[in-house]
N, C-alpha and C positions, 0 to 999 in steps of 0.2 A: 358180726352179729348174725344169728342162728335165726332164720325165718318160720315159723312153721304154718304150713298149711295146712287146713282143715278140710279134708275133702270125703265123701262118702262112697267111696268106691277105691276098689283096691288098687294095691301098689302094681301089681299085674297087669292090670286093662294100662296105666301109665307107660307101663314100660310096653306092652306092647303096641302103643300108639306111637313111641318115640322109634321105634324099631320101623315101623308100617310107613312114617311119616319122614325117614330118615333120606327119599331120596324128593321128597316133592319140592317145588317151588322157594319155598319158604324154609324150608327145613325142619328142625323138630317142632312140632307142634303141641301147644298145653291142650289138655283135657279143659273144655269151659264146663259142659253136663254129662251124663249119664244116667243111665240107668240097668234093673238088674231084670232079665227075662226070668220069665217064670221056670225057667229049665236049668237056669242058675248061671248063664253066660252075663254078655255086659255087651249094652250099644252105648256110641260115645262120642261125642261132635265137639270141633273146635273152632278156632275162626275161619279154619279153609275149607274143615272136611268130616264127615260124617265118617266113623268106623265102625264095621257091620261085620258081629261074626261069622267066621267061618268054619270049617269041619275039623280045619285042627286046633284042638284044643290050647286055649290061650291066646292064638295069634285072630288078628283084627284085619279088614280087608277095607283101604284107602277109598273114598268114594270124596272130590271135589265136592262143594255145593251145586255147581255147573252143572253139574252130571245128573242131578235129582230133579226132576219129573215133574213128581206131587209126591206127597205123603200124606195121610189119612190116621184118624185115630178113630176105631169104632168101638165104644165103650162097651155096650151090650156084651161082645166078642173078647175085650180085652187084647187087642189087636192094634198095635201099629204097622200100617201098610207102606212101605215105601218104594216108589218106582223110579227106577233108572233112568237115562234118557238113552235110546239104542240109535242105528242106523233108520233113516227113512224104508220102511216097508218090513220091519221087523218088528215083533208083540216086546212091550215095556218088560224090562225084566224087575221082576215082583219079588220084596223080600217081607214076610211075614215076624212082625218080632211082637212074643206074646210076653204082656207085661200087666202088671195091676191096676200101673196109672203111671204114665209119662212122665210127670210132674214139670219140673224142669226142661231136663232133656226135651220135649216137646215143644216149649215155649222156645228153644233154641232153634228148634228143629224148623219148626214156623216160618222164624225169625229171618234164620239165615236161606233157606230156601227163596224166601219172597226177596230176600235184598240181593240175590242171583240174578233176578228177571231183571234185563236192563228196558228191551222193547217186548210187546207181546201183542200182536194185531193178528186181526181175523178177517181175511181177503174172500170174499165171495169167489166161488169159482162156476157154479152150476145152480143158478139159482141164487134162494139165498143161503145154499149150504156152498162151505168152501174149505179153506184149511186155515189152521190157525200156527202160524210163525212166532216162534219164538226165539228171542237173543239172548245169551246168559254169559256171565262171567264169575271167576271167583271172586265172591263181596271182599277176601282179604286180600288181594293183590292187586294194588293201582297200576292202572295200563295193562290187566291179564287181558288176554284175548279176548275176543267173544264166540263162543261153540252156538251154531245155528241149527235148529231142528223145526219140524213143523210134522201138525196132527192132525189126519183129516176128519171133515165132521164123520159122524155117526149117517151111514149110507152110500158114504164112497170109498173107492176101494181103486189102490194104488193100479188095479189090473185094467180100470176104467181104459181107453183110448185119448191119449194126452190128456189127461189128467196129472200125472208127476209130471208131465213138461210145465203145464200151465203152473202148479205150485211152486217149482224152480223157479218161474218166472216172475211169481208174485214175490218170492223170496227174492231176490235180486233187485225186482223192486224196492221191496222197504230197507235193502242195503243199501242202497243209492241213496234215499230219499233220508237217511241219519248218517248217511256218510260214513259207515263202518262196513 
């Protein structure tokens, strides 16, 4: 029996999700949304992974849900924002993708971002500003690891004098304290 799918986005962004996604985890992954930039490329997210063009034309660049940050829709701009997660003491790496209206994709995009976050506490360190600790996993893979990162508030600054010790430390704390 012949299935056919209806999808609104071309056979291209397909294949080159299946190409992008051919060594991850899980292995080939379906396209669940998309959508088309105004420059005429394609963003495109599935149950494990957000694909975000790159410079060569056609091909898509793997990004976990783990991996994303936040993302941002600002209308006004016709702007979706989305931020990486990097090493502690390094700036969020920022991709601009210009589009008319998210639709879907966005509602995915949400979706699967927020069901990443397993813990996410904010440990006073200096006051009551401190860092904020977050745990993330891939929402499609039972028992995937958990990738740990933390942000500090707005006026501290990793150069501070133990300051990254005491955040390690608080990090370490709330591994303990969820036993991951």
């Amino acid at each position: 029996m012949l299935r056919l799918r209806r999808t609104s986005w071309p056979r291209e962004l397909t294949e080159a999700v299946t190409i992008a996604s051919r060594h991850s985890p899980g292995g080939k992954e379906d396209v669940l949304a998309a959508v088309q930039l105004l420059d005429g490329g394609w963003v495109a997210g599935s149950r494990a992974a957000l694909y975000l063009p790159t410079e060569t034309a056609g091909a898509v660049r793997r990004v976990g849900w783990e991996k994303i940050e936040r993302a941002g829709w600002d209308s006004e701009a016709s702007v979706l924002r989305v931020y990486e997660t990097t090493p502690f003491g390094t700036p969020l790496r920022g991709t601009e993708l210009k589009v008319d209206d998210p639709g879907r994709f966005g509602q995915l995009l949400r979706e699967r971002v927020d069901a990443s976050v397993v813990i996410q506490r904010h440990v006073p360190l200096v006051g009551k500003k401190g860092v904020r600790i977050v745990g993330r996993r891939n929402p499609s893979e039972p028992g995937a690891p958990t990738s740990w990162n933390f942000v500090l508030d707005k006026g501290l600054e990793p150069t501070q004098p133990g300051l990254v010790e005491a955040a390690e430390a608080a990090l370490a704390a709330v591994r303990d304290e969820f036993g991951i």
